[in-house]
N, C-alpha and C positions, 0 to 999 in steps of 0.2 A: 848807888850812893850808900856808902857804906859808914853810919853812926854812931858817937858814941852813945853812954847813957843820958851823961848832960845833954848832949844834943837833941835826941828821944824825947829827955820831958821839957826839955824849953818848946821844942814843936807843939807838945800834946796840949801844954799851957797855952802857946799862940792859938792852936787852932779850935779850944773852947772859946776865942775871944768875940767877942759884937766886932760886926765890921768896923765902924769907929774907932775901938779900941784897938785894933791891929793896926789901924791904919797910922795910930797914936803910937802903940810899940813902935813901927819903923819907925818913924821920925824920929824919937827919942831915943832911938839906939845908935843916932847918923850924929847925932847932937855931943857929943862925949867925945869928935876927933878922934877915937881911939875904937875902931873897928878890929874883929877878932873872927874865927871861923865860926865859932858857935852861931856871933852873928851874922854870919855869912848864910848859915844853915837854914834860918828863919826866911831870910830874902828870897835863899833857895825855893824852901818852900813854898813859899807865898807868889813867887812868881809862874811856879811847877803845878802845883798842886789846889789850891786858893781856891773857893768858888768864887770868890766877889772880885768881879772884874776891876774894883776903885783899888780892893789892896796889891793887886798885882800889878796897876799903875803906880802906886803907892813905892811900892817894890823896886819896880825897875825905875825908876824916877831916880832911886838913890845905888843902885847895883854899882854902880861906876865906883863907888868908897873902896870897891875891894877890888881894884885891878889885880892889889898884890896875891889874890886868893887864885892860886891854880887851876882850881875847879872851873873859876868864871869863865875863860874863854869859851873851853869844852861846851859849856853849857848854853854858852849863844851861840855857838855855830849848829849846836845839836837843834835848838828852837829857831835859827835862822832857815835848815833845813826844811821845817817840818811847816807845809802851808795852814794844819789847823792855828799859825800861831799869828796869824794874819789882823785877827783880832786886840792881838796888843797894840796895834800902832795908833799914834805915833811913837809911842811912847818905847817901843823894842827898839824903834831904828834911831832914837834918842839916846838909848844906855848903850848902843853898836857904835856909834859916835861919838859918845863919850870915853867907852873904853879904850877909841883908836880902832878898833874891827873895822870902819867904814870909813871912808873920806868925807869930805866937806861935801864935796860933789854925789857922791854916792847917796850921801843923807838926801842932798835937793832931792836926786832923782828917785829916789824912793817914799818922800813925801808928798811928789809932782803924779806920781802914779797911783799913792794913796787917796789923795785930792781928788783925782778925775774917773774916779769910782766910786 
């Protein structure tokens, strides 16, 4: 992932923030209708990188704003791949869903298998 400078310090700004307060930026960046890559960059982040598992639900809760963001698909088939990322759900196979990545059907069954574990 390659950044620009704006991007750099909007991140370095989110990621001094209280969990609350991140969790507060998302929302309020979802709130304006008018989604952009920088704020793309932040969701990125926060879904990638985040320690706190509330803002990376936080995160992927609203990822779906940026279908039209190129990057996104890449980026859930990359975390779709990857079993450490097991831990997001339901909430991964919620924004897979949302984006159209998964079926209706596909979400049950992936919720039906998260459920009975």
């Amino acid at each position: 992932m390659v950044l620009t400078e704006i991007e750099k310090k909007e991140i370095a700004e989110f990621s001094k923030l209280k969990e609350d307060d991140k969790m507060r930026k998302l929302i309020s960046l979802c709130n304006n209708n008018e989604v952009n890559l920088v704020d793309f960059r932040l969701f990125q982040y926060a879904v990638l990188f985040d320690s706190s598992k509330s803002v990376k639900f936080s995160a992927l809760k609203r990822i779906h704003l940026f279908k039209q963001c190129p990057e996104l698909e890449p980026m859930l088939r990359s975390l779709n791949a990857d079993p450490s990322s097991k831990p997001l759900e339901p909430y991964f196979s919620m924004a897979l869903l949302r984006t159209g990545s998964i079926t209706e059907e596909a979400f049950k069954q992936r919720i039906e298998s998260f459920d009975a574990k």
